[in-house]
C-alpha positions in Angstrom: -59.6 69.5 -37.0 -59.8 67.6 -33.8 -61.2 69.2 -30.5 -61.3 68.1 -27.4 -64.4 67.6 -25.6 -64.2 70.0 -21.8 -66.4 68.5 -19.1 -67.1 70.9 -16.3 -65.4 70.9 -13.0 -67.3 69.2 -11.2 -68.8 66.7 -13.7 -65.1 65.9 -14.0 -64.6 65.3 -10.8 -67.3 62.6 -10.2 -66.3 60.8 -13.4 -62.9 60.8 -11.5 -64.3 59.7 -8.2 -66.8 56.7 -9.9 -63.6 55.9 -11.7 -61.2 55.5 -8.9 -63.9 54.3 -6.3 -64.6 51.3 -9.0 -61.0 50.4 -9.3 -60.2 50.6 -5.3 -63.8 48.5 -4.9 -62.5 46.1 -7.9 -59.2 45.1 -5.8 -59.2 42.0 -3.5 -58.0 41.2 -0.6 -54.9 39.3 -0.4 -56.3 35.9 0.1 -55.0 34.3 3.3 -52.2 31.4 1.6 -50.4 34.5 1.1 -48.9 35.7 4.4 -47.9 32.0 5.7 -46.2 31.8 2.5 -44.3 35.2 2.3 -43.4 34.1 6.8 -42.1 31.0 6.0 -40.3 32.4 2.9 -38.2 35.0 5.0 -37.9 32.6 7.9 -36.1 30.5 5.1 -34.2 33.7 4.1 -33.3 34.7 7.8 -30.6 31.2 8.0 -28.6 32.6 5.2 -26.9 34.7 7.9 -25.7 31.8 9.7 -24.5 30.3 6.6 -22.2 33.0 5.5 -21.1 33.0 9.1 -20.2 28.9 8.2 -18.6 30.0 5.0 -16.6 32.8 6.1 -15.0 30.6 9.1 -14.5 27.5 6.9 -13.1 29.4 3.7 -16.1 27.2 1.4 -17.5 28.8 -1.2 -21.0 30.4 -1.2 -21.7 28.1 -4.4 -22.5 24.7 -3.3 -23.7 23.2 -6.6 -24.3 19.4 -5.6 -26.2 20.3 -2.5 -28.4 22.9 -4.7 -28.9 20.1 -7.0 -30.2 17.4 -3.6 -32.4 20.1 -2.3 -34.1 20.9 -6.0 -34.2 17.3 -6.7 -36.1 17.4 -3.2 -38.6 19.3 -4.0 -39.1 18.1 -7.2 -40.2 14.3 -5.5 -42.4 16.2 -2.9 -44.0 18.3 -5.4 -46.4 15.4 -5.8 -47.3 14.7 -2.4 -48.8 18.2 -2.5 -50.4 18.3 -6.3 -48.0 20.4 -7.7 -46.2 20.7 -11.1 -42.6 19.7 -10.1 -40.9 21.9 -12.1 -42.9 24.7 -10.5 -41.5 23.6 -7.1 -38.0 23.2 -8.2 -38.3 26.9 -9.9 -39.6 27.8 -6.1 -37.0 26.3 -4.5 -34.0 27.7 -6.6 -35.5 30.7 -6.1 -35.5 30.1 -2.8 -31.5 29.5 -3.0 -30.8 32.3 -5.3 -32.2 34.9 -3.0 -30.2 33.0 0.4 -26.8 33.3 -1.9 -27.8 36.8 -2.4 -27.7 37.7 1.3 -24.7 35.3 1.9 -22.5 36.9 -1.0 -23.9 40.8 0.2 -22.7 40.1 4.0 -19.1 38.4 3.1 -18.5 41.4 0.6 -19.3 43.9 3.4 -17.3 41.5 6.3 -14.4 41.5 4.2 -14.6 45.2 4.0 -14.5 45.4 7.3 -11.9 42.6 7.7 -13.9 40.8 10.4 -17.5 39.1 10.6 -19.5 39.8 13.4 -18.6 38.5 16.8 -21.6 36.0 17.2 -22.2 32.6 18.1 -20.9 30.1 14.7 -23.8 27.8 14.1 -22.8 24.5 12.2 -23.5 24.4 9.0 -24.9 20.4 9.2 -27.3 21.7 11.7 -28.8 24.2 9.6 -29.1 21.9 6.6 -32.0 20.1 8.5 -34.2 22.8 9.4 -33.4 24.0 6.0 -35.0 20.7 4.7 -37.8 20.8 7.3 -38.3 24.5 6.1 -38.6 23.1 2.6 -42.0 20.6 3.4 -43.5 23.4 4.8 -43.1 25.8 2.0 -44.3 24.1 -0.8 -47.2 23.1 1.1 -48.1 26.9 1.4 -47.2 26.9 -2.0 -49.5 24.6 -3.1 -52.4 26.6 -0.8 -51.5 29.6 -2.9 -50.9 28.5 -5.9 -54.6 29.7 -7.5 -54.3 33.1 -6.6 -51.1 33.6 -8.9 -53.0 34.6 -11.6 -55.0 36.9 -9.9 -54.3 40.4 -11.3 -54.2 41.7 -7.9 -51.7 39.5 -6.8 -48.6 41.6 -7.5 -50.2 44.1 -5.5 -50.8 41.9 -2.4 -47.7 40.8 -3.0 -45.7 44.1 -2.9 -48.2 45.1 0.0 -47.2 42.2 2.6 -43.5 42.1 1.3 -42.8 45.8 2.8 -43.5 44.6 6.5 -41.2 41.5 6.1 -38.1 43.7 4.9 -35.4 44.7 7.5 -32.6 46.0 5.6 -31.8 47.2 1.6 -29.7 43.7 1.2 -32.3 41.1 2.9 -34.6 43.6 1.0 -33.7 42.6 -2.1 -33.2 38.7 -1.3 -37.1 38.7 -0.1 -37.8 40.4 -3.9 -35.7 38.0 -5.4 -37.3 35.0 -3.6 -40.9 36.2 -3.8 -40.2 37.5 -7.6 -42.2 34.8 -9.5 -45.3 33.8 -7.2 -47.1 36.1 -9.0 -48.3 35.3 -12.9 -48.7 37.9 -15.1 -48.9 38.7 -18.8 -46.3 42.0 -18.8 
């Protein structure tokens, strides 16, 4: 018959406490690469406003295939200038797109609810390609400063830590997760 062993009260307690105090001194800081990275990631995210304001006044669909394909190609040739794997940029970058057509799709669904977009200032479309691409340099270069720390077994928890402050809303909320969703390298 199997019985299980009791430990006292308080002898439980201090294997509890040594226990938790080892994992809490066993977690890392979030090394510094990561909060450039995640800022310039939801700077990227913050233009896909102004494009669904472009695509609801022109009539274009969200899905712009052949310029997805440029910017990803992109990447892939300055991948090398900063020592990375170039399908690991391009993964970054589509990310990158997949999380802005998130937001883009989220606020046309809700502005044709509402039968209206907001009453802003219309931004052209072929000026926020370029700071798009200028955005694009910068963030694989952060990238590549981050890129040893993926594997760190903290680093879903750093992650998920510096995330929170950057959301603003459930939508843009989840574009950030989407974008950010692979930085990290785990075995699950």
């Amino acid at each position: 018959m199997f019985h299980c062993l009791r430990l006292p009260p308080l002898l439980s307690g201090v294997l509890f406490g040594l226990l938790a105090g080892t994992a809490h001194a066993a977690a890392s800081p979030a090394p510094d690469a990561l909060q450039p990275l995640l800022a310039t990631i939801n700077e990227r995210l913050s233009f896909a406003d102004q494009v669904a304001l472009t695509k609801w006044d022109s009539g274009k669909p969200i899905q712009d295939t052949a310029r997805e394909a440029q910017v990803i190609a992109n990447a892939r040739k300055q991948a090398a200038q900063q020592k990375l794997d170039p399908e690991q940029a391009a993964d970054l970058i589509a990310a990158q797109i997949e999380a802005n057509k998130l937001v883009q799709y989220g606020l046309l669904a809700i502005w044709q609810a509402a039968h209206k977009a907001p009453d802003v200032p219309r931004p052209d479309l072929n000026q926020i390609r370029p700071k798009l691409d200028a955005l694009q340099a910068r963030l694989l270069q952060q990238y590549a400063d981050f890129t040893p720390y993926r594997v760190d077994p903290e680093c879903p928890n750093w992650l998920a830590e510096q995330r929170a402050s950057l959301i603003k809303d459930a939508l843009h909320g989840q574009a950030l997760i989407r974008a950010t969703g692979e930085l990290c390298v785990t075995d699950q």
